[in-house]
C-alpha positions in Angstrom: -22.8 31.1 -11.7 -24.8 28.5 -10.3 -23.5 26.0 -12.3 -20.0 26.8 -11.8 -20.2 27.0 -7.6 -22.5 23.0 -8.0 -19.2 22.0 -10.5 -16.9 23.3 -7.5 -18.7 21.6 -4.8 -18.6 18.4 -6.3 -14.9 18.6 -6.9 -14.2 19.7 -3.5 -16.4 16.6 -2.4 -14.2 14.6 -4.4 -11.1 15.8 -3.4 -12.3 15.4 0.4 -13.6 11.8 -0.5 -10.0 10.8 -1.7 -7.9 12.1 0.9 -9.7 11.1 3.8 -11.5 7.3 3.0 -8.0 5.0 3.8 -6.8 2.7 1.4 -7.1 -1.1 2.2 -4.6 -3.2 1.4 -5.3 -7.0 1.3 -3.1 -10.5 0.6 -4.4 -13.5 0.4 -2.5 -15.8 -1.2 -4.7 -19.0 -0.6 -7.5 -17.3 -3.1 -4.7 -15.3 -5.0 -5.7 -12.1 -4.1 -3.7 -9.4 -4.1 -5.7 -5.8 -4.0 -5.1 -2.2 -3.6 -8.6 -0.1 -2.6 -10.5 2.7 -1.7 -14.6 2.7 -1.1 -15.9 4.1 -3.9 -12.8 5.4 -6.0 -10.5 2.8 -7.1 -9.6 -0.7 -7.2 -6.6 -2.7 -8.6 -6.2 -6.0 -8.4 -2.6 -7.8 -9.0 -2.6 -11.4 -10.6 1.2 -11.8 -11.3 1.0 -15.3 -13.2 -1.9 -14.0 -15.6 -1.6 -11.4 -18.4 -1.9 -8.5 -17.9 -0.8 -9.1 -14.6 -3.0 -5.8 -13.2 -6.5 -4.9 -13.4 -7.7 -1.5 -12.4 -11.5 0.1 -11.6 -11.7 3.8 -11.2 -15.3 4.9 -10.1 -16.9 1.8 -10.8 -15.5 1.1 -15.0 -12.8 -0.8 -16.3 -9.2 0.7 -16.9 -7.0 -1.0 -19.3 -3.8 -1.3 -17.2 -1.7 -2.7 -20.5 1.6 0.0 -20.6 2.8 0.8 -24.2 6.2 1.1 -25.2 7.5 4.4 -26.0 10.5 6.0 -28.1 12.6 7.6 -25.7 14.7 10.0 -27.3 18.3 9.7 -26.8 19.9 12.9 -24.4 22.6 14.4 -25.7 25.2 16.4 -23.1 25.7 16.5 -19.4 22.3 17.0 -17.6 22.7 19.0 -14.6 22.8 17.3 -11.3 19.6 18.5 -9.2 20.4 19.7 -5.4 19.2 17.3 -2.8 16.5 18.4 -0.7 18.7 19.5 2.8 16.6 18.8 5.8 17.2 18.0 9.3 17.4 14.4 10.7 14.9 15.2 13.3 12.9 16.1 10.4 13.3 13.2 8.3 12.2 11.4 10.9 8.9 13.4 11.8 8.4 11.8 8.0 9.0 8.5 8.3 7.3 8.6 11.8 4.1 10.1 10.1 4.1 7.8 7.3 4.7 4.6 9.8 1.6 6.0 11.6 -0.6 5.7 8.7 -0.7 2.3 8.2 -3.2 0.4 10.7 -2.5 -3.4 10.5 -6.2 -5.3 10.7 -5.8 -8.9 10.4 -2.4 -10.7 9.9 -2.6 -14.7 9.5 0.9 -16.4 8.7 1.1 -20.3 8.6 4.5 -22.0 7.6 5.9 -25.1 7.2 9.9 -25.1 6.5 10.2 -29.0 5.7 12.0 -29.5 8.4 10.5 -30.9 11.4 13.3 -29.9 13.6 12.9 -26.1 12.7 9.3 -26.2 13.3 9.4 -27.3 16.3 12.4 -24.6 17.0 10.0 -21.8 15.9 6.9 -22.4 17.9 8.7 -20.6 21.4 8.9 -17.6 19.0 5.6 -17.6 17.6 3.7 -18.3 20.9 5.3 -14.9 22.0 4.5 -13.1 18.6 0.0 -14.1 18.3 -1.4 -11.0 20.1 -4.3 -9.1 19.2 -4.3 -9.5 15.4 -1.3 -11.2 14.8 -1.9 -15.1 14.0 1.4 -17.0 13.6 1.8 -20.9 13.8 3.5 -23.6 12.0 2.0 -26.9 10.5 3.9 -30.1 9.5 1.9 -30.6 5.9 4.1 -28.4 3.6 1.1 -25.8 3.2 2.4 -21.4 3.6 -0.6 -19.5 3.8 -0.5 -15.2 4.3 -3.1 -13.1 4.7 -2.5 -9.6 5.6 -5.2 -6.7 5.7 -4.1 -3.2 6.2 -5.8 0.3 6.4 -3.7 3.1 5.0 -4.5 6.7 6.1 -4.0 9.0 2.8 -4.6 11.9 4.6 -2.2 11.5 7.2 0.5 10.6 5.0 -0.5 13.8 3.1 -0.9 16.0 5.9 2.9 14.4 6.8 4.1 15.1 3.7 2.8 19.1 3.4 4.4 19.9 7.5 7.6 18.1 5.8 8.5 20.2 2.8 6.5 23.6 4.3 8.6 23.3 8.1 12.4 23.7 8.2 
């Protein structure tokens, strides 16, 4: 009995651990980094021009990300056409409202050059009013793009979104 109630607790620990540490998102595409996290839990890296072109860590070990092909069997007959979920607009947008809300932007750095002196110059207006707070935006004249983006994702606000969606009418 002990056993069992230790075994519970740890996956109710778990469970708690994944839904409310946030994800972090990060692009960098200077050092080529492209990663999906979460403290502790889970880690994938994207590196499209290399093979395979994901990497994944869960807990700390090594995933092999390589998808096999499979034999999908051929249907025969009309499949029957599944009823859309029917929901309110107002609720719809509660979703998408909730969902919006769970992403926390922490650091956005944006530099571009257009080759074209003229457009450059044209942008720089528009980007002066656009660096506040964590926004960085500017142009350069040396033919160099840089992007670096770091966001926080909320898991359990986009779950907590999600169960008030399909339990409310």
């Amino acid at each position: 009995m002990v056993v069992l109630f230790i075994l519970l607790t740890v996956i109710t620990a778990l469970i708690l651990w994944i839904a409310l540490t946030p994800l972090h998102v990060t692009v960098n595409t200077d050092l080529g980094q492209y990663w999906i996290s979460q403290a502790g839990t889970v880690k994938i890296a994207f590196h499209p021009w290399q093979r395979p072109p994901m990497r994944m860590w869960l807990f700390g070990f090594r995933i092999n990300a390589v998808s096999k092909k499979r034999m999908v069997p051929p249907t025969t007959g009309r499949q029957k056409k599944k009823a859309a979920i029917k929901r309110s607009l107002s609720s719809w947008l509660y979703l998408f409202q909730g969902i919006y809300n769970s992403f926390r932007l922490k650091k956005f750095v944006c530099t571009i050059d257009l080759d074209n002196p003229v457009m450059n110059a044209r942008l720089i207006p528009f980007i002066l009013l656009l660096n506040r707070g964590v926004v960085s935006l500017n142009t350069n004249f040396v033919n160099r793009n840089f992007l670096y983006l770091k966001v926080h994702v909320s898991f359990s606000r986009i779950l907590w979104t999600t169960f008030r969606f399909y339990t409310k009418k």
